[in-house]
N, CA and C atoms of all chains as a GROMACS GRO file, in nm:
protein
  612
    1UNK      N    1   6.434  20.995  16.913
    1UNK     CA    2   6.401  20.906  16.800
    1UNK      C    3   6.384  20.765  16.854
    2UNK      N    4   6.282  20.681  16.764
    2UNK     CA    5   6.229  20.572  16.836
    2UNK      C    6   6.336  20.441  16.775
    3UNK      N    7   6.381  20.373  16.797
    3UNK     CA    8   6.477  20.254  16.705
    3UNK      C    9   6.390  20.130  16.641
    4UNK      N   10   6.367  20.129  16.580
    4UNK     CA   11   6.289  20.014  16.504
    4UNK      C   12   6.344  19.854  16.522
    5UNK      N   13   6.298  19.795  16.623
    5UNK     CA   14   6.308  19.654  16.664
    5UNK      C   15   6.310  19.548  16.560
    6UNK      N   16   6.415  19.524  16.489
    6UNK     CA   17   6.428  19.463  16.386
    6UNK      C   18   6.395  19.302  16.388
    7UNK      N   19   6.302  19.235  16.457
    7UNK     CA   20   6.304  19.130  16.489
    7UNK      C   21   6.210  18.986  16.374
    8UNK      N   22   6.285  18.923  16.387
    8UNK     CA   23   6.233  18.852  16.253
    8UNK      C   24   6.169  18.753  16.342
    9UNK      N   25   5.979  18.775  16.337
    9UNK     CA   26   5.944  18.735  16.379
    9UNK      C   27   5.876  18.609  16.248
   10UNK      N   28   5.828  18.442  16.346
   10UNK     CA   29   5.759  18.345  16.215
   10UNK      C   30   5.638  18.351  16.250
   11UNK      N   31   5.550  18.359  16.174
   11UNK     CA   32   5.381  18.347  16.168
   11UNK      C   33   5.401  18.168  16.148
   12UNK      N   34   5.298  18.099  16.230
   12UNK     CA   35   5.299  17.978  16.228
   12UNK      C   36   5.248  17.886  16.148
   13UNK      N   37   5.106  17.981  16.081
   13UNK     CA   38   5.079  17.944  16.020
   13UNK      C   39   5.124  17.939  15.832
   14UNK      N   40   5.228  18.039  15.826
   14UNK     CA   41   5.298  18.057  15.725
   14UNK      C   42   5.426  17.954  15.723
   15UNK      N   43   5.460  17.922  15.842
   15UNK     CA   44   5.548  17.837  15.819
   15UNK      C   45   5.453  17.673  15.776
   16UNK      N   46   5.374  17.689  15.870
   16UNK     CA   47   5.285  17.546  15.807
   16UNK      C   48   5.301  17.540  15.621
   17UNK      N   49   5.265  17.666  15.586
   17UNK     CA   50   5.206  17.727  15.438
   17UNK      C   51   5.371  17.657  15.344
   18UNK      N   52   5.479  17.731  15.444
   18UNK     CA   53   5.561  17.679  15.357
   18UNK      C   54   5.606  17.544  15.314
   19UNK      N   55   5.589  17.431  15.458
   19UNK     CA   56   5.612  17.272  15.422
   19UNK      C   57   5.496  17.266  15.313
   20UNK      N   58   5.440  17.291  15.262
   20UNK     CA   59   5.364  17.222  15.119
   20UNK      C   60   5.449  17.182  15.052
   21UNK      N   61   5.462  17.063  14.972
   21UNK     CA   62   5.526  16.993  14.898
   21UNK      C   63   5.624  16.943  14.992
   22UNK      N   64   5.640  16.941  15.085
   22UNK     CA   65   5.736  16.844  15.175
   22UNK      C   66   5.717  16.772  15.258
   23UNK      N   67   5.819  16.678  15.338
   23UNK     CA   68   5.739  16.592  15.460
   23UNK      C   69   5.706  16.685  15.579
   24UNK      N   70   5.620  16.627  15.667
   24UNK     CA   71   5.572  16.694  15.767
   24UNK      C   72   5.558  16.565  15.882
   25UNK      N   73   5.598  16.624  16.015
   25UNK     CA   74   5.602  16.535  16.094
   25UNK      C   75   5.469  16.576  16.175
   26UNK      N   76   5.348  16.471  16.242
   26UNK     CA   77   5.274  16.540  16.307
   26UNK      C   78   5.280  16.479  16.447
   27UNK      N   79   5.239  16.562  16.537
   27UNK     CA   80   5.233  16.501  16.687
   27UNK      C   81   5.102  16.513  16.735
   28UNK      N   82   4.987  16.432  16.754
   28UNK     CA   83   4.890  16.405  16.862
   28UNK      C   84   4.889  16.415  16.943
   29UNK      N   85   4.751  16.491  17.035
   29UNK     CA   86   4.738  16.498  17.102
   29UNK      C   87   4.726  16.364  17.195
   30UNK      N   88   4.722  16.231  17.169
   30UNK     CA   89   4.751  16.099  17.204
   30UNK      C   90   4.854  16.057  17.141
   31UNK      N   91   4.884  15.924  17.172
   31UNK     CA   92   4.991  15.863  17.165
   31UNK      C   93   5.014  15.835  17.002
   32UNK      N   94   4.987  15.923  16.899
   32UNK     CA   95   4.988  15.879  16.750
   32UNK      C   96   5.081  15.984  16.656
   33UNK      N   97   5.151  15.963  16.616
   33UNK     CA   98   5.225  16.028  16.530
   33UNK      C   99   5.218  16.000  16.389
   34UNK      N  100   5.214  16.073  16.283
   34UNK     CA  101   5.202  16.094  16.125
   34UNK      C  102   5.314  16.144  16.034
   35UNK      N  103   5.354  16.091  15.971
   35UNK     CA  104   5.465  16.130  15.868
   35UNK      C  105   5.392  16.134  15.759
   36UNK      N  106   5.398  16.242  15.691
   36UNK     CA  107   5.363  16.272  15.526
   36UNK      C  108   5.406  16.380  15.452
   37UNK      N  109   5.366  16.415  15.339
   37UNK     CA  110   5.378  16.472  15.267
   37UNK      C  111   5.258  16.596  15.234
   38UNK      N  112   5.270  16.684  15.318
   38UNK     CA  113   5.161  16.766  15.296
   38UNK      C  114   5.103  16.878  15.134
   39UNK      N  115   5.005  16.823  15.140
   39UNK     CA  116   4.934  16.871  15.013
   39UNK      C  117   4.889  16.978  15.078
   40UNK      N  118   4.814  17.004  15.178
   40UNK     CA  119   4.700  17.175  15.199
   40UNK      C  120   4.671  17.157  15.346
   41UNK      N  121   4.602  17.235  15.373
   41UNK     CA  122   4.566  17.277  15.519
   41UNK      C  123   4.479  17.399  15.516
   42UNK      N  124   4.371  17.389  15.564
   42UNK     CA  125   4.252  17.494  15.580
   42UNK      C  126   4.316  17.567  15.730
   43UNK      N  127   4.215  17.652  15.753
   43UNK     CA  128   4.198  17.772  15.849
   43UNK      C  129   4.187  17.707  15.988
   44UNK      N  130   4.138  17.518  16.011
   44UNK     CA  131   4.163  17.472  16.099
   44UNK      C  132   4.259  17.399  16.163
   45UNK      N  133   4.331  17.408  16.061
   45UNK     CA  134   4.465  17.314  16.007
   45UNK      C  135   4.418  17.177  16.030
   46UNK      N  136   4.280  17.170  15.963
   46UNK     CA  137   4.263  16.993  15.892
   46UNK      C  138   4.429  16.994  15.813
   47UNK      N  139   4.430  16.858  15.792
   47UNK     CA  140   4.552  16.873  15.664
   47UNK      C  141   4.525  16.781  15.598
   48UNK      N  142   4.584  16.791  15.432
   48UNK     CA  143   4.592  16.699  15.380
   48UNK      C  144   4.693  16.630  15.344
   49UNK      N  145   4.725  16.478  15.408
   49UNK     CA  146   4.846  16.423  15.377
   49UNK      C  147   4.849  16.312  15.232
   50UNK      N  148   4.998  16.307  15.202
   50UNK     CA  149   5.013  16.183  15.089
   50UNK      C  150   5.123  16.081  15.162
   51UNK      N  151   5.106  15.991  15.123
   51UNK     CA  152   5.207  15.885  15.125
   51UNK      C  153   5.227  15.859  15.306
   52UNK      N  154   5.131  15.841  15.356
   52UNK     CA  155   5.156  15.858  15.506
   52UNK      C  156   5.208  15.731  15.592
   53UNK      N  157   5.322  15.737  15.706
   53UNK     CA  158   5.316  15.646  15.761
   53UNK      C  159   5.263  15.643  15.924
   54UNK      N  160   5.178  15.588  15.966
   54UNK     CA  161   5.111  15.636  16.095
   54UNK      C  162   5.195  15.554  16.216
   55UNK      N  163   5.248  15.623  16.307
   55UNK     CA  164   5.286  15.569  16.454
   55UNK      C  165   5.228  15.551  16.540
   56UNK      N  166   5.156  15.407  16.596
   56UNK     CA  167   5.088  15.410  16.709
   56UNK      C  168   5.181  15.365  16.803
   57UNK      N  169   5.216  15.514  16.876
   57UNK     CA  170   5.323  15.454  17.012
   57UNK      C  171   5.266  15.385  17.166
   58UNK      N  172   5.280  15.280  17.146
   58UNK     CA  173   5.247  15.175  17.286
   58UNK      C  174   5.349  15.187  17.384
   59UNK      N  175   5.374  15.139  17.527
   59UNK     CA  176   5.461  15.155  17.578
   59UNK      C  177   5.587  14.995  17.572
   60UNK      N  178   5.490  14.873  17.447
   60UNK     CA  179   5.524  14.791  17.393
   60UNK      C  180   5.606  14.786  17.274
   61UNK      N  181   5.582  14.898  17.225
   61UNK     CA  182   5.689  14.934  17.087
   61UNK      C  183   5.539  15.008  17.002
   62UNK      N  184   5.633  15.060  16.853
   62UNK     CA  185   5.552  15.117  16.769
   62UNK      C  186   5.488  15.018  16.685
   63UNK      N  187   5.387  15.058  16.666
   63UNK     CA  188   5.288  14.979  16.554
   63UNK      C  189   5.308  15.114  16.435
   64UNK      N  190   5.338  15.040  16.229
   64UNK     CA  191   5.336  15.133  16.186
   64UNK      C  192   5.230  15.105  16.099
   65UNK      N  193   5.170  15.185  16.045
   65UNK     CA  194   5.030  15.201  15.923
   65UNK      C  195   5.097  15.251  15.844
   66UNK      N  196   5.088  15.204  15.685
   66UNK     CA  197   5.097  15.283  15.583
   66UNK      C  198   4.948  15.366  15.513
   67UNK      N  199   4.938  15.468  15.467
   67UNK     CA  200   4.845  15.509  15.422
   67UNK      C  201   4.848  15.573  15.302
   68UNK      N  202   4.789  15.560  15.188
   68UNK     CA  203   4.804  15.626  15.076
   68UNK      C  204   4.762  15.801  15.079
   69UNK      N  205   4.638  15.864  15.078
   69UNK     CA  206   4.631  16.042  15.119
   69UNK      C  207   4.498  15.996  15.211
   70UNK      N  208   4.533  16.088  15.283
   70UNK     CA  209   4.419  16.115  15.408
   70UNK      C  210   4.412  16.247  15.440
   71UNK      N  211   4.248  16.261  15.507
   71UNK     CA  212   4.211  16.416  15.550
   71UNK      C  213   4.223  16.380  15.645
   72UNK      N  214   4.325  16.482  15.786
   72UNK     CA  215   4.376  16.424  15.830
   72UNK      C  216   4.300  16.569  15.962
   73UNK      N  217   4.176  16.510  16.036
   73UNK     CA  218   4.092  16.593  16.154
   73UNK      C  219   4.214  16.728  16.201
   74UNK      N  220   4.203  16.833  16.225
   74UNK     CA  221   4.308  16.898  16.275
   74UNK      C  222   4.264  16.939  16.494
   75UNK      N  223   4.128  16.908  16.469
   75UNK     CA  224   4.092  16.908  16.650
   75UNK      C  225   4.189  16.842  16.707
   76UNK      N  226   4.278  16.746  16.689
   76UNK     CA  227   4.341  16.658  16.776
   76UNK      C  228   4.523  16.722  16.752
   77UNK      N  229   4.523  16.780  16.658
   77UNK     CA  230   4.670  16.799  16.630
   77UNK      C  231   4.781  16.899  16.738
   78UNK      N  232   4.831  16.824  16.800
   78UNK     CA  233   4.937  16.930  16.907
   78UNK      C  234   4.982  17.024  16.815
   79UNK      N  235   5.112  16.914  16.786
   79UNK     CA  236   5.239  16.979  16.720
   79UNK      C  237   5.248  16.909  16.589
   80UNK      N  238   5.367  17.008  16.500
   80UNK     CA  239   5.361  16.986  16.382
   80UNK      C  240   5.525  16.993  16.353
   81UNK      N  241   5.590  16.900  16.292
   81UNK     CA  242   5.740  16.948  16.262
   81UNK      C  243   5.762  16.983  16.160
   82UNK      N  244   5.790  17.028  16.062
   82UNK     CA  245   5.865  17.042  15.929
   82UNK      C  246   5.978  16.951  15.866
   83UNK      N  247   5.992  16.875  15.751
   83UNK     CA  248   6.090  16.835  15.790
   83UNK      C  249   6.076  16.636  15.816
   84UNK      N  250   5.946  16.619  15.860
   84UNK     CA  251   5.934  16.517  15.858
   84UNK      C  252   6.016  16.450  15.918
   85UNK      N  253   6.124  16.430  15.983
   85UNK     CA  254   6.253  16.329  16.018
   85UNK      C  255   6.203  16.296  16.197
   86UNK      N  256   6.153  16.164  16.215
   86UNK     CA  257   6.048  16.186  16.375
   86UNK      C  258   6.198  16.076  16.459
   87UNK      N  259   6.185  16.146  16.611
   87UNK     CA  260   6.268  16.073  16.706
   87UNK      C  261   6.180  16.049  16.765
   88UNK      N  262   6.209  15.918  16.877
   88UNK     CA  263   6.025  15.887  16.916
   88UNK      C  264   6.130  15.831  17.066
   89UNK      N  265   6.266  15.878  17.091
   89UNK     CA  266   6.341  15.888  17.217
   89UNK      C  267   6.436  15.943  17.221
   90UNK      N  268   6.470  15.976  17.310
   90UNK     CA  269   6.627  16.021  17.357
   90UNK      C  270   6.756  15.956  17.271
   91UNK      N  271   1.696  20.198  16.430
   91UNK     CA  272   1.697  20.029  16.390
   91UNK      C  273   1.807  19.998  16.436
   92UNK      N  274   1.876  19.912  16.503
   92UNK     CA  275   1.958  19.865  16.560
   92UNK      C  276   1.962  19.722  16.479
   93UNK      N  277   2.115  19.717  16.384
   93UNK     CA  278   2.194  19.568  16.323
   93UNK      C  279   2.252  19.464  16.433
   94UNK      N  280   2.258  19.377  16.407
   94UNK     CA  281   2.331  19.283  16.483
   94UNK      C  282   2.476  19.345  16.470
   95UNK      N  283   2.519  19.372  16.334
   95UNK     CA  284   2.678  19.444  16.342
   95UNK      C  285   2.703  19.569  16.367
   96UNK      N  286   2.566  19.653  16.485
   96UNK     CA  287   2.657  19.804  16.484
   96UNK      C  288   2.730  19.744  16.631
   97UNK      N  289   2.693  19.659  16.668
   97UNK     CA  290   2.797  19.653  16.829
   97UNK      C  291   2.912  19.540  16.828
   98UNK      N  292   3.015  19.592  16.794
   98UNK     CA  293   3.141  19.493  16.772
   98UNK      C  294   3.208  19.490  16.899
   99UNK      N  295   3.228  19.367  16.888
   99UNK     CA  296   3.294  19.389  17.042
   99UNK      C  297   3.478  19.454  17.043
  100UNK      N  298   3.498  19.526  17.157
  100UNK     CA  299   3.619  19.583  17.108
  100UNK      C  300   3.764  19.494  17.108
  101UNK      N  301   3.874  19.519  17.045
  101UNK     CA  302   3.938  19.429  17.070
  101UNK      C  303   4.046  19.434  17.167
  102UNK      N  304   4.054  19.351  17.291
  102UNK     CA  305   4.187  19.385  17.342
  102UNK      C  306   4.276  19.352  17.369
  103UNK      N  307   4.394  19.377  17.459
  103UNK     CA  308   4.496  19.343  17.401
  103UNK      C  309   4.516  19.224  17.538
  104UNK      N  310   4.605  19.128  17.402
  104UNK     CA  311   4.617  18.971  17.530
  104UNK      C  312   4.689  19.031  17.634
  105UNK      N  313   4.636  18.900  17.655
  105UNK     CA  314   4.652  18.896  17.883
  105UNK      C  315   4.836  18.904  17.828
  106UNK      N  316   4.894  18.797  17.748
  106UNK     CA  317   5.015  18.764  17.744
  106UNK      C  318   5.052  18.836  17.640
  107UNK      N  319   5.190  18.907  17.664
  107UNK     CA  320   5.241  18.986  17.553
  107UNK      C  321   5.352  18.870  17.523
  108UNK      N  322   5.338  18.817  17.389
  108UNK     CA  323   5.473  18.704  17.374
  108UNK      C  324   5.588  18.814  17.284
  109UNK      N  325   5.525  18.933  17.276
  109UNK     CA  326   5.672  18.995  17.171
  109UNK      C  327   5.758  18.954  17.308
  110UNK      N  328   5.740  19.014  17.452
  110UNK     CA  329   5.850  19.017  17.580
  110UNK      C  330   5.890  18.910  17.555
  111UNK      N  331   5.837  18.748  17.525
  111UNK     CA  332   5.948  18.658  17.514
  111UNK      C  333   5.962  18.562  17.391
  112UNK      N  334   5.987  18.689  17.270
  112UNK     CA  335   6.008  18.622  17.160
  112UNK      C  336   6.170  18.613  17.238
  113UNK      N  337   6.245  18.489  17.140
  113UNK     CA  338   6.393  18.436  17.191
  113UNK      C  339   6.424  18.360  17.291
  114UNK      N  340   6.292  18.375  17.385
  114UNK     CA  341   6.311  18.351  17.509
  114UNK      C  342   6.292  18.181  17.535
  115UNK      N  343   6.357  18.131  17.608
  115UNK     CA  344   6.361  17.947  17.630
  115UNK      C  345   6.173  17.986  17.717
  116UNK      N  346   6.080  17.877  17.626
  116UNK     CA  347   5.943  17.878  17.731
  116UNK      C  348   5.937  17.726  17.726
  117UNK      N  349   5.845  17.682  17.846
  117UNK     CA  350   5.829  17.565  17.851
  117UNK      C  351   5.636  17.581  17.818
  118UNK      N  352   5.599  17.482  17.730
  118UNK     CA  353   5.459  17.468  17.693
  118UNK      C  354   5.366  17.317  17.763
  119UNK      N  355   5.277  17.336  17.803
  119UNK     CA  356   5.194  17.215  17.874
  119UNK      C  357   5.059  17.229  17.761
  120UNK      N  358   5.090  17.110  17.711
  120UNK     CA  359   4.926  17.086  17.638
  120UNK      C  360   4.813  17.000  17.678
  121UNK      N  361   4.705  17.048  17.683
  121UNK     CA  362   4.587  16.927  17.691
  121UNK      C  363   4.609  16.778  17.649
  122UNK      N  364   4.583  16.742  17.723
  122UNK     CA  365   4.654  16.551  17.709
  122UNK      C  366   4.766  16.549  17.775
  123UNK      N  367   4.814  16.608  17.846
  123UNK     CA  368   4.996  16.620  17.892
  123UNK      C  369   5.097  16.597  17.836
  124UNK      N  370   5.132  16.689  17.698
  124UNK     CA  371   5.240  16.633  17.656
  124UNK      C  372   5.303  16.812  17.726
  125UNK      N  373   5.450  16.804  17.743
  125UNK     CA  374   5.519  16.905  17.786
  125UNK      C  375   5.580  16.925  17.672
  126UNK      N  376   5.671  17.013  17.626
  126UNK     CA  377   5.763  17.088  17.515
  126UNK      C  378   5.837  17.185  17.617
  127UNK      N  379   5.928  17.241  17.507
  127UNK     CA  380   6.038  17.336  17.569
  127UNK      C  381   6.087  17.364  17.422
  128UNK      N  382   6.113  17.539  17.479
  128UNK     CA  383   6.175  17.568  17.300
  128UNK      C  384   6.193  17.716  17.336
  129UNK      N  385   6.232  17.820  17.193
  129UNK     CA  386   6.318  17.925  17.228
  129UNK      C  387   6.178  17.972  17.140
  130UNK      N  388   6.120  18.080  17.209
  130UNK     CA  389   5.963  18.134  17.117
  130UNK      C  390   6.004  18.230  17.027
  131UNK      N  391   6.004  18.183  16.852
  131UNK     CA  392   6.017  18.233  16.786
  131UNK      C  393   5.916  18.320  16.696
  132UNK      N  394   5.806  18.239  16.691
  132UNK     CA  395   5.672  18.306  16.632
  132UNK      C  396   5.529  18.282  16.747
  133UNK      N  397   5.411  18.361  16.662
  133UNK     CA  398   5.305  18.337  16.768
  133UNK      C  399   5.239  18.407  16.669
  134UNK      N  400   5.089  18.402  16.734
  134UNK     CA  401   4.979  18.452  16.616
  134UNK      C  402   4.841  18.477  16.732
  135UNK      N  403   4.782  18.544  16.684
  135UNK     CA  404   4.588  18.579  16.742
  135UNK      C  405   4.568  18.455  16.805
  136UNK      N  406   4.587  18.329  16.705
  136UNK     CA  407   4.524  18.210  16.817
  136UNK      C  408   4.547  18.134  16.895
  137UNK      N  409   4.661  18.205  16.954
  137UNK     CA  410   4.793  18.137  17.036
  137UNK      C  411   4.853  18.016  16.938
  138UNK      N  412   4.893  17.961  16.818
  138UNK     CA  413   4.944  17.928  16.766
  138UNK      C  414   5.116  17.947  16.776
  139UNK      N  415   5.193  17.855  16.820
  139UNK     CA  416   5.329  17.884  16.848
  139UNK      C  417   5.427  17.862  16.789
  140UNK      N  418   5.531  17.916  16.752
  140UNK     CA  419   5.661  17.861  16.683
  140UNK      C  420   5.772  17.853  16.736
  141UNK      N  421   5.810  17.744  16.770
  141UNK     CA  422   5.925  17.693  16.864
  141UNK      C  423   6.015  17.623  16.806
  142UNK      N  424   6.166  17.709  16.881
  142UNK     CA  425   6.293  17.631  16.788
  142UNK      C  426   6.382  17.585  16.926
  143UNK      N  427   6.457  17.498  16.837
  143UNK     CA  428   6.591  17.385  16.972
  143UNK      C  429   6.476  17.281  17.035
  144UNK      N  430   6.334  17.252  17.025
  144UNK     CA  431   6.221  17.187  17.126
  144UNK      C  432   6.281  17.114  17.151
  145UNK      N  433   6.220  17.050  17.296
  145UNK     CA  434   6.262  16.935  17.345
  145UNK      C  435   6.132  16.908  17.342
  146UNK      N  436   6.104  16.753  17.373
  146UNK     CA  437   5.970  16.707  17.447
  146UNK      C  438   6.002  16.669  17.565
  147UNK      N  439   5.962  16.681  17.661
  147UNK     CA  440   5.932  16.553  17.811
  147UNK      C  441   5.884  16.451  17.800
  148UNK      N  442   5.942  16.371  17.820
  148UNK     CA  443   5.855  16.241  17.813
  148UNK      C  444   5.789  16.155  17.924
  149UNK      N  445   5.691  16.103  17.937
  149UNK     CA  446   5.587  16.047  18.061
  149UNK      C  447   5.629  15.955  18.080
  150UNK      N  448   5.586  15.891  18.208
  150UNK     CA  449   5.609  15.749  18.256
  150UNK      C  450   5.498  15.664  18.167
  151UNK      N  451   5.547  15.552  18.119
  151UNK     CA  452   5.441  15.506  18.056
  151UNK      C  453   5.288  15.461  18.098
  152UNK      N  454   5.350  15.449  18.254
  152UNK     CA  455   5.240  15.391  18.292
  152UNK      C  456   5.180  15.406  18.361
  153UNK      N  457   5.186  15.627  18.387
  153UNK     CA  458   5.137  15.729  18.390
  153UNK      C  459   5.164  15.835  18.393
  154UNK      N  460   5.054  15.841  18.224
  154UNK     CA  461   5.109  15.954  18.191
  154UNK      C  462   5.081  16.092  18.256
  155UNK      N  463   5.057  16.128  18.359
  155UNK     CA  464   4.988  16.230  18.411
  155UNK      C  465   5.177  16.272  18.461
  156UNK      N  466   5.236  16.189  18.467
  156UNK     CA  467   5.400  16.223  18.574
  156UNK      C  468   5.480  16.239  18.430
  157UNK      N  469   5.555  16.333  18.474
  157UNK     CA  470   5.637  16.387  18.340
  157UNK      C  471   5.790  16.344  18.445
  158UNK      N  472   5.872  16.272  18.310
  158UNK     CA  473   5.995  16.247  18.345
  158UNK      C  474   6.108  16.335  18.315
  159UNK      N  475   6.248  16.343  18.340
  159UNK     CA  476   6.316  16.416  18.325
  159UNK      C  477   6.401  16.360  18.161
  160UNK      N  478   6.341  16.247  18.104
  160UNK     CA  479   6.388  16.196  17.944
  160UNK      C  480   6.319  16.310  17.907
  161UNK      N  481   6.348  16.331  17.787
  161UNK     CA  482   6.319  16.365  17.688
  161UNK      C  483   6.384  16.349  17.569
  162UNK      N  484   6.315  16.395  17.436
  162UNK     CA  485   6.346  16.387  17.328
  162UNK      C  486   6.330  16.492  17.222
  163UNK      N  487   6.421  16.528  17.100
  163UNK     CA  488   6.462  16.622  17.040
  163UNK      C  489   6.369  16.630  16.925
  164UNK      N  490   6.270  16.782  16.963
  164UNK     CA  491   6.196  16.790  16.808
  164UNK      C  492   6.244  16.874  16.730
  165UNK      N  493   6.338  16.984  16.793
  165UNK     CA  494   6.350  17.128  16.700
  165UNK      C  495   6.274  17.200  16.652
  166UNK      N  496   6.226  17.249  16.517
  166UNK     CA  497   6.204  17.368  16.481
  166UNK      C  498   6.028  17.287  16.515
  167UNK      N  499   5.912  17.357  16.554
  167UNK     CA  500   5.788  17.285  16.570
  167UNK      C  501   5.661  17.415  16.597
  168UNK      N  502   5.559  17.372  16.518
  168UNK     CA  503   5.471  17.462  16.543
  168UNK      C  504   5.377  17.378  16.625
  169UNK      N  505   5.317  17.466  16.746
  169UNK     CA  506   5.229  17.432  16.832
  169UNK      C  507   5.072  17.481  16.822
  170UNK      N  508   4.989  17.366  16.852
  170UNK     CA  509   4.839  17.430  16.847
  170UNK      C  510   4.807  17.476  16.931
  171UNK      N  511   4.757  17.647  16.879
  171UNK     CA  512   4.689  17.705  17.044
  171UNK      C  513   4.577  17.698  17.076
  172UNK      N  514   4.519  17.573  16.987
  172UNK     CA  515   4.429  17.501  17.036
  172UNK      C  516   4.427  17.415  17.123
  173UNK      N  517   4.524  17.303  17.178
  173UNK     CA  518   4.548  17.252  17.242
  173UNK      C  519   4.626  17.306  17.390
  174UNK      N  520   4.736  17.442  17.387
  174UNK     CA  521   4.786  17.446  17.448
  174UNK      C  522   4.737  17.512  17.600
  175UNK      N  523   4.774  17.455  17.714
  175UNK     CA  524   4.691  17.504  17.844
  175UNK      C  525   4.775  17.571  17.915
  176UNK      N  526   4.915  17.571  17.906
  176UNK     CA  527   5.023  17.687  17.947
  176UNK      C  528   5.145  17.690  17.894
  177UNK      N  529   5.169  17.824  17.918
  177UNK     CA  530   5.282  17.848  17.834
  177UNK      C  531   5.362  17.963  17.945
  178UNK      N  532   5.490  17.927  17.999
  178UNK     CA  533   5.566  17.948  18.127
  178UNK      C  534   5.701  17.973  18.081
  179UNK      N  535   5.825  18.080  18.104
  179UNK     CA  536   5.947  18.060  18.085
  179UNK      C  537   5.978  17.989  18.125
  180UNK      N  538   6.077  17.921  18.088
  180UNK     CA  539   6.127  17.823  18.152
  180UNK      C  540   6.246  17.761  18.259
  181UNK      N  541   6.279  17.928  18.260
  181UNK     CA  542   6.347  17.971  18.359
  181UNK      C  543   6.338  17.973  18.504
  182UNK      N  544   6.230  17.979  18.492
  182UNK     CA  545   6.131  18.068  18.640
  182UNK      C  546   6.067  17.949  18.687
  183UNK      N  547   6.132  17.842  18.711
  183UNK     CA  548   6.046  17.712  18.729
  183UNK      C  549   6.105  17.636  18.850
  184UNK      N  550   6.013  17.609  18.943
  184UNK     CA  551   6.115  17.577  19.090
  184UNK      C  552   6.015  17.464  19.113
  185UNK      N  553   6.080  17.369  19.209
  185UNK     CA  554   6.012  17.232  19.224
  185UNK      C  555   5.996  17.216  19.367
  186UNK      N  556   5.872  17.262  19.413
  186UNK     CA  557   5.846  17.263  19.572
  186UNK      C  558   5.766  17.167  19.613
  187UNK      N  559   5.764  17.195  19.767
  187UNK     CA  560   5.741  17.055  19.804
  187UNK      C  561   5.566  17.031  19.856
  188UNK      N  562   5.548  16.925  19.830
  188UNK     CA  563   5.388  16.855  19.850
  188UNK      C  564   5.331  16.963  19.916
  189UNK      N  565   5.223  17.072  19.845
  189UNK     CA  566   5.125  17.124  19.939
  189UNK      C  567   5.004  17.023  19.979
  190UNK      N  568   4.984  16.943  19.958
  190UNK     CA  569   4.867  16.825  19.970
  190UNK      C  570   4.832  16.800  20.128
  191UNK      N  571   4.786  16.807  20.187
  191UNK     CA  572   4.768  16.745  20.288
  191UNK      C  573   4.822  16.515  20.281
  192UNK      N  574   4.843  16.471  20.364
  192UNK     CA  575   4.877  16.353  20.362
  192UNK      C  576   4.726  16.303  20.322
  193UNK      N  577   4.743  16.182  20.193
  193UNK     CA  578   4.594  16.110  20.166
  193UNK      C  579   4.559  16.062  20.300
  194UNK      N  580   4.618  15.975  20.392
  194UNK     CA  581   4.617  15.856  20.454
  194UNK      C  582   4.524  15.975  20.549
  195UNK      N  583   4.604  16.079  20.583
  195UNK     CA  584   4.534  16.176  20.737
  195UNK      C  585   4.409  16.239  20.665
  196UNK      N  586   4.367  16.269  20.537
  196UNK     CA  587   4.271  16.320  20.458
  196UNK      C  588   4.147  16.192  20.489
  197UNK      N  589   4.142  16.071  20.470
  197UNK     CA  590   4.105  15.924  20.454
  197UNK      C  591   4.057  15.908  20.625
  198UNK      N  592   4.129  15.952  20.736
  198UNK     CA  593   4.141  15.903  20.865
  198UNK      C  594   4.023  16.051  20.934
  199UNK      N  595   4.016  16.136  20.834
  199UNK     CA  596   3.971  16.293  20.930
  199UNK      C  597   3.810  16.220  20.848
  200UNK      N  598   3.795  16.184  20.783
  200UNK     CA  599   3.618  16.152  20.658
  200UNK      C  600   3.590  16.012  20.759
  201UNK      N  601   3.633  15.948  20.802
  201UNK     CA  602   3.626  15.815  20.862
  201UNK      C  603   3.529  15.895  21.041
  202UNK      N  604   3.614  15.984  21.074
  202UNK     CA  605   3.594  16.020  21.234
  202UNK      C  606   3.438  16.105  21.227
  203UNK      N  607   3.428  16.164  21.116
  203UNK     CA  608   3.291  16.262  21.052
  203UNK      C  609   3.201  16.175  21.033
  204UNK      N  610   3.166  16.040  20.944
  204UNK     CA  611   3.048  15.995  20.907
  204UNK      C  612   3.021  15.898  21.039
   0.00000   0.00000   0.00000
């Protein structure tokens, strides 16, 4: 008899699915980071954010942008946190 | 009559089997050089990743091509496998020494040729 590998695996894009209605932390593929509130996300994971605050990390300090909702390109997007809460060091 | 859709291409199976290291601590290198580290919890068709405990590496600022031994704490994080260019346990990782030839003797052998 074969044992059935009980392993609770996450689909990534379902976890994306689930931050809707919450903050979302994003990481660039450059030096820019995004805090918002995700409204949606297509099949490319464009996203759509609300209430955003944008991090441009220099090696001078952060510059921050506020932004009201933005479509937010998904070609550039590394990583994505859940959760929204960003450390930007050790 | 021959369709454009009677010849599908077949599908097969990835180079990388990540069920072997779901749990497993991997270290990830993305296009642009950012590094990660995390315990591989999910994955998908488009190499899309789900990584828990992450760390990041962090670069020298003032180049970023050299990854430092700082880092900083992302936790639970999904990765684009659009961006990502390897994905390595992170176990299996050893730090050897300069295969390069010396620039200076590389610089001195092009000098004796032209």
């Amino acid at each position: 008899t074969r044992k059935m590998a009980s392993v609770i695996r996450i689909q990534p894009l379902a976890l994306i699915d689930k931050c809707i209605g919450s903050k979302i932390w994003i990481i660039m593929k450059s030096n820019k980071e995004l805090v918002g509130t995700l409204r949606g996300f297509d099949e490319y994971v464009n996203m759509v954010l609300d209430d955003v605050t944008e991090y441009d990390i220099t090696p001078n300090g952060i510059k921050e942008t506020q932004l009201d909702q933005i479509l937010l390109n998904g070609s550039n997007i590394c990583m994505l946190v859940p959760g929204g809460d960003p450390t930007f060091s050790t | 009559k021959h369709s454009i859709m009677s010849h599908s291409v077949p599908e097969r199976d990835p180079v990388l089997d990540f069920a072997k290291y779901t749990d497993q601590r991997v270290r990830v290198r993305f296009q642009g050089g950012r590094e990660v580290e995390g315990f591989l919890k999910g994955y998908d068709k488009l190499d899309n990743l789900v990584l828990d405990d992450s760390i990041e590496f962090l670069r020298d600022p003032n180049d970023l091509s050299q990854v430092t031994d700082k880092t900083r704490p992302l936790g639970l994080i999904i990765c684009r496998g659009t961006q990502i260019c390897l994905i390595c346990p992170s176990d299996d990782m050893q730090e050897i020494s300069n295969p390069f030839p010396d620039e200076e003797e590389v610089e001195a052998e092009g000098d004796a040729e032209t």
